[in-house]
C-alpha positions in Angstrom: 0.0 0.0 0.0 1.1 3.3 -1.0 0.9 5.8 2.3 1.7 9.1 0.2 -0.6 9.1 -2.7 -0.2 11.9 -4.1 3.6 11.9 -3.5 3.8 8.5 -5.5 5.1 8.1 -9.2 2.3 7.4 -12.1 4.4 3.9 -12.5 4.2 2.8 -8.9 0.4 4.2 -9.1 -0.5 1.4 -11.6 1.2 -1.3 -10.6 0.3 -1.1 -7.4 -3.8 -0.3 -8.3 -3.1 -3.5 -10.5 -1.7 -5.6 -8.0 -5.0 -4.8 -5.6 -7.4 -4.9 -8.6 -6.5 -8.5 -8.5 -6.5 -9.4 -5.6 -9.8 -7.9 -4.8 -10.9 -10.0 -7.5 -9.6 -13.2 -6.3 -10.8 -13.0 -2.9 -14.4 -12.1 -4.6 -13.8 -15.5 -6.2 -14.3 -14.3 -9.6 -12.8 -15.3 -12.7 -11.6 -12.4 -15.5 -13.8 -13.9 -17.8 -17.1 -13.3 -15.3 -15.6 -9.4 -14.4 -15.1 -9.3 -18.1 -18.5 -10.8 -19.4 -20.2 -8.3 -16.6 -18.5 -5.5 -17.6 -18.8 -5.8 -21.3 -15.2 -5.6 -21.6 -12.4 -6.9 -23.8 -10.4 -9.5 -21.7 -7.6 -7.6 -22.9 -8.3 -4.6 -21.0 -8.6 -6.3 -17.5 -5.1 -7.4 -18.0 -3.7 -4.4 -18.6 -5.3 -3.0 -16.0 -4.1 -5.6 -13.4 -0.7 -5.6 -14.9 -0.3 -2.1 -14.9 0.4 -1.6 -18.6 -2.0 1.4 -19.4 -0.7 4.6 -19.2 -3.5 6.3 -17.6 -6.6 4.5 -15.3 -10.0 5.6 -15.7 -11.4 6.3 -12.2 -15.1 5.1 -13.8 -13.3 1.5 -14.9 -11.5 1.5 -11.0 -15.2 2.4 -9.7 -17.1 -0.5 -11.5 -14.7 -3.0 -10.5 -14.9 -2.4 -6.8 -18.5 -2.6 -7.0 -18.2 -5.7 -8.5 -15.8 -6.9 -6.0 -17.8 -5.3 -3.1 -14.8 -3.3 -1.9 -15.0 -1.2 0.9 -15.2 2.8 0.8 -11.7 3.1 2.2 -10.1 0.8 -0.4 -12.6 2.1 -3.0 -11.2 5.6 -2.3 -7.4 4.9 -2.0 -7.8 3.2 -5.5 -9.6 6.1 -6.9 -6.5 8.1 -5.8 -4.0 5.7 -7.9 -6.3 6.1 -10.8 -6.1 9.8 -10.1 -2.4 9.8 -10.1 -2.0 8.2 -13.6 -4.5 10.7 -15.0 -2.7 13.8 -13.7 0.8 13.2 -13.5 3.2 11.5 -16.3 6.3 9.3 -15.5 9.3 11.3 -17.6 8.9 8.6 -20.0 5.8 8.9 -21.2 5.8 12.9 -22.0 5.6 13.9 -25.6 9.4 14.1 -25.7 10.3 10.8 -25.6 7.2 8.7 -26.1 8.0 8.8 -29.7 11.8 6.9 -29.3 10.3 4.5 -26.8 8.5 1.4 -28.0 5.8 -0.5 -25.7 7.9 -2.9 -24.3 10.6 -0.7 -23.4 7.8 1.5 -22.2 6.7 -1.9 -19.7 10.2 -2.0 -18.5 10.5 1.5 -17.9 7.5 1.2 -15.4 8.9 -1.4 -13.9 12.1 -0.7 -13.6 11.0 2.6 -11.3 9.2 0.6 -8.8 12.1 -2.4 -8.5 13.8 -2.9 -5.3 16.4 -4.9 -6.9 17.8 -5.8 -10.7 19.9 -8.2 -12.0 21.1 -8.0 -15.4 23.6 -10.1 -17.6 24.9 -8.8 -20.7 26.7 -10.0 -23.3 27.4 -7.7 -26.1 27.5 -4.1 -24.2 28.4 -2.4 -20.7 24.7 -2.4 -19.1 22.7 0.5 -19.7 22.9 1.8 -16.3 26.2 2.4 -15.8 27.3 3.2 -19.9 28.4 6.7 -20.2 27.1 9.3 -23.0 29.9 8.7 -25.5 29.7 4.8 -24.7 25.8 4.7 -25.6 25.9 7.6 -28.3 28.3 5.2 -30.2 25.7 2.1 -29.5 22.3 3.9 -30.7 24.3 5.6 -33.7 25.2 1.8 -35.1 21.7 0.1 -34.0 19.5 3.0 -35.6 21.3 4.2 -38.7 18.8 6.5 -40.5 16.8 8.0 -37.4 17.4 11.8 -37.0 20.3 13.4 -35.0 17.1 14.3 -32.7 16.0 11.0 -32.3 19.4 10.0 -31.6 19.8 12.4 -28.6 16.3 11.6 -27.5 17.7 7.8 -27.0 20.9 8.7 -25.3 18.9 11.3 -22.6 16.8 8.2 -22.1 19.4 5.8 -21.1 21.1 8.2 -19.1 18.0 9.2 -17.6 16.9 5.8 -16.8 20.4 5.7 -14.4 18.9 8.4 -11.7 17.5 4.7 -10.2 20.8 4.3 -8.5 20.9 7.5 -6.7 17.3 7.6 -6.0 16.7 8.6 -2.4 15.5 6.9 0.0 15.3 3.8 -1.9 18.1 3.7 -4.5 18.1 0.4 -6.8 20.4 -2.5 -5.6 21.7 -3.4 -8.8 24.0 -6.5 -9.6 25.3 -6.3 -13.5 27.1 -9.5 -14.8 28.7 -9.0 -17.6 30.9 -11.3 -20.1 34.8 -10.4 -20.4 34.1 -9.6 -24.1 32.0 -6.8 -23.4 35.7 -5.3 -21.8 37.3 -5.7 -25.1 35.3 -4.9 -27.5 36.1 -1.4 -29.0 32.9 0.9 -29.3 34.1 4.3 -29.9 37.3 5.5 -29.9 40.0 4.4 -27.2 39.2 8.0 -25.0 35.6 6.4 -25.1 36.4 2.5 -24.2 38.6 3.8 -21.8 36.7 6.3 -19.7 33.4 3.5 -20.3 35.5 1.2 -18.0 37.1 3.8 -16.0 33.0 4.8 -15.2 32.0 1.3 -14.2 35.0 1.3 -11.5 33.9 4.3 -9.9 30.2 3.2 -10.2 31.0 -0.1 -8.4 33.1 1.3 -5.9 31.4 4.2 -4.8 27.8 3.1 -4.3 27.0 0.2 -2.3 24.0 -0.9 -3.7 25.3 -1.4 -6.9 27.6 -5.0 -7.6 29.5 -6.1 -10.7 31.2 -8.8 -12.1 32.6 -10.4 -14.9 32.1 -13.9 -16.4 35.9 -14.5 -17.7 36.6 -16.3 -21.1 38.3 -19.3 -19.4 34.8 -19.8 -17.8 33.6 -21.7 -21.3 30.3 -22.6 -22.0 27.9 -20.9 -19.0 24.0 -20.0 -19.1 24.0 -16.7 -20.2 25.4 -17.8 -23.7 21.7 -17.5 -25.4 21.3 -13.5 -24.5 21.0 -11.1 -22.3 17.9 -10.7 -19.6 17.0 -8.9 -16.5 15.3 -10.2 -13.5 13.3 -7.3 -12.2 12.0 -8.2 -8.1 9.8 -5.6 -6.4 8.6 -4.2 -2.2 6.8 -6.5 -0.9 4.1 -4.2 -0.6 3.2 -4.3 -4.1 2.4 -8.0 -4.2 4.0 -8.8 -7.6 6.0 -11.6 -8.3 9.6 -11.1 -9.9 9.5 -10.8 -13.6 12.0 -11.2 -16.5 12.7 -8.9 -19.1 13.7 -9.4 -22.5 15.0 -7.9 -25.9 16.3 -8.3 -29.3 16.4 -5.9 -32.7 13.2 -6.4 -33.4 11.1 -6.6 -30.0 11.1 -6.5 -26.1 8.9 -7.6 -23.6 8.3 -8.6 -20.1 7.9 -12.5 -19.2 5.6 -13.1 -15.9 5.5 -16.9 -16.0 6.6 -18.5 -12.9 8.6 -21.2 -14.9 10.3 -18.1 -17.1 11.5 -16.6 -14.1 12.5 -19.7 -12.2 14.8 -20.5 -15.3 16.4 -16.9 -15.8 17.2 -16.9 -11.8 18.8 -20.0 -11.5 20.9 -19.1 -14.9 21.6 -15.9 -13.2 22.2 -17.6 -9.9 24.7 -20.2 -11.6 26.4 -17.1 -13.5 27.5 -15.4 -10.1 29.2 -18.4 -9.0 31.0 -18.7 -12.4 32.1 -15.3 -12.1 34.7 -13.9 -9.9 33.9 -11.9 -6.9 33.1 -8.0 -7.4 36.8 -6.7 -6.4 39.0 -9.5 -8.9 36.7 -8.2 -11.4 37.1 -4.7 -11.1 40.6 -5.9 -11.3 39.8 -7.4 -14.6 38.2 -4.3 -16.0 41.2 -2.2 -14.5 43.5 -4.5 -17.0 41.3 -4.0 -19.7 41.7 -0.3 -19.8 45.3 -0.7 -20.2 44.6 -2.1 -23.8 42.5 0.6 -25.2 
């Protein structure tokens, strides 16, 4: 439950309204396809309403479900302020300057991203988007979206540096542990200024801020379970009610997995890629080395 309504983020706002949506619903013993069938509604939209995916809540839809559900006045109005929330207020995201650059799955990551506690990401191609540097990710967008406008192209880079302010967040800054494979060290993107102050930034990432943990899987490791991608597993507060999730992306689509067995899989890989990796200071101590080449 959300004490400061009016305080909270449009993101946390509909993901936590989701999360009690539903489980107003289950204790009411109801199915979606009953609230649905009731309602007149697309089965569609009930999902995205209890999965947090629409970008604004009407307070009429949040009204008909609780007196479906037969919630009570003080839940019926703390929901009504959620819905209230996404309707007034826009997550940085979502404002006409960068909903254009940002398609819907990076959109669903985005929102949840904001609400994690914690986030564990392996990558294997690039330095993980929250700790790249301007130059670093400049370089990245330039190569992936040859064509779009110099506009475009700045639009992208404010959003992944952006997306970073997670870590310093107060109160409740992001514990993040990044994994990342030893080729990601070597592998020149830019010019050697921008490798080397790239790795330089991780280092001073890592070391100054507790909440944030890297390491690297090393060549000599061999085969390992990261070697079909890169993923995140995204965990939330407790209060919210949501079960980790697993995001997922490629050069043609991204999107967030909820299964239980999807998430199971992706934490045990990510599980089994921490012990393959050495601890956080011998691989600083790797990407220290590394510099020394570019």
């Amino acid at each position: 439950m959300i004490t400061d309504v009016e305080a909270a983020t449009p993101a946390l706002c509909r993901l936590q309204l989701g999360s009690e949506l539903r489980q107003l619903r289950l204790a009411a013993g109801l199915k979606g396809a009953q609230v649905v069938k009731k309602l007149i509604w697309s089965p569609s939209k009930l999902t995205r309403l209890e999965t947090g995916e629409n970008s604004s809540v009407e307070t009429p839809d949040v009204m008909a479900l609780c007196e479906i559900y037969g919630a009570d006045p003080e839940t019926r109005a703390r929901l009504q302020g959620y819905a209230g929330v996404t309707k007034t207020k826009k997550d940085w995201w979502l404002t006409p300057e960068y909903r254009p650059v940002i398609g819907p799955g990076f959109k669903a990551f985005l929102d949840l991203e904001a609400t994690a506690t914690a986030l564990q990401n392996y990558e294997s191609e690039f330095v993980p988007g929250l700790l790249q540097t301007e130059a670093y990710v400049r370089v990245i967008h330039q190569r992936a979206h040859q064509g779009r406008s110099t506009e475009d192209i700045d639009r992208l880079v404010t959003v992944r540096t952006t997306r970073q302010a997670v870590l310093s967040r107060q109160g409740s800054p992001l514990k993040f542990t990044a994994i990342i494979n030893e080729a990601v060290l070597h592998r020149q993107v830019g010019d050697p200024p921008v490798m080397r102050d790239q790795l330089r930034h991780i280092i001073d990432v890592a070391e100054s801020r507790p909440n944030v943990n890297v390491q690297v899987v090393p060549f000599r490791a061999g085969a390992h379970p990261g070697m079909n991608g890169s993923f995140f597993v995204i965990q939330f507060p407790e209060r919210l009610a949501l079960k980790p999730m697993v995001y997922l992306e490629n050069l043609a689509d991204a999107w967030v997995k909820r299964g239980d067995s999807d998430v199971e899989r992706y934490g045990d890989a990510f599980s089994d890629l921490r012990a393959l990796a050495p601890g956080p200071q011998e691989s600083l101590s790797m990407i220290k080395e590394a510099i020394k080449e570019h």
